[in-house]
BAKE-26292 format. One record per residue (C-alpha): z, y, x; residue in one letter. Coordinates in pm, whole numbers, plus 50000, padded with zeros to 5 digits. Each point is the difference from the previous one (the first is absolute). Example, Ala and Ser with C-alpha at 12.3 -4.5 7.8 and 13.67 -1.06 7.14 Angstrom:
BEGIN
up,north,east,code
50780,49550,51230,A
49934,50344,50137,S
end
This chain:
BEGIN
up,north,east,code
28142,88479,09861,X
50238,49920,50215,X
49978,49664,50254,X
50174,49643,49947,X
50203,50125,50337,X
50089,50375,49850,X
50076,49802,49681,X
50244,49759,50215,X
50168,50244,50215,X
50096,50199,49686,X
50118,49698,49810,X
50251,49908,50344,X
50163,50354,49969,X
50011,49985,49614,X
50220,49662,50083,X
50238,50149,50255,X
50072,50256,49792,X
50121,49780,49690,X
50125,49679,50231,X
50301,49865,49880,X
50188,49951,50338,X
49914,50342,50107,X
50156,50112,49661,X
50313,49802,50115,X
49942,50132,50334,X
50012,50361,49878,X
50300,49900,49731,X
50254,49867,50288,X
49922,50294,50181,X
50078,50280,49731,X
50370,49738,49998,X
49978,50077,50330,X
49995,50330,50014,X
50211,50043,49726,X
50301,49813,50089,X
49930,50180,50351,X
49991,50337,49799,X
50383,49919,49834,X
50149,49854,50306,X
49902,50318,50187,X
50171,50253,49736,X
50273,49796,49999,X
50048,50060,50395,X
49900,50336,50015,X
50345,50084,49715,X
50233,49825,50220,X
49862,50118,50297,X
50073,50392,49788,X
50316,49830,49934,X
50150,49873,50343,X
49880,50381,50134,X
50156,50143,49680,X
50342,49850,50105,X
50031,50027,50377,X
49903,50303,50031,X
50334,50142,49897,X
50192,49731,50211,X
49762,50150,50300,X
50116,50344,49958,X
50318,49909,49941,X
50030,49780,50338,X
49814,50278,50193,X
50218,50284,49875,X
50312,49782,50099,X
49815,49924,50339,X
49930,50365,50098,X
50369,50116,49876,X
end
């Protein structure tokens, strides 16, 4: 049989893991991350993008440059 302590330490940990605002807590975070996650594929393509389209105009100046 466990003690009234054992019995209250175990009840405490039960709680945090059901507590509402960590819920919340845990819910604005996965928002968070997501919005984090979209913004960031969004600048990685134009980033693939801007390289995409001056790389031509860079070989084009340098081969002019070195003529």
């Amino acid at each position: 049989m466990m003690s009234q302590k054992e019995l209250q330490k175990y009840a405490e940990q039960d709680y945090k893991l059901v507590d509402p605002e960590y819920i919340k807590q845990l819910e604005q975070d996965s928002k968070k991350l997501l919005k984090f996650k979209k913004y960031s594929i969004f600048a990685i393509f134009i980033t693939v993008i801007v390289i995409a389209v001056t790389l031509p105009l860079l070989r084009v100046l340098l081969t002019n440059l070195l003529n």
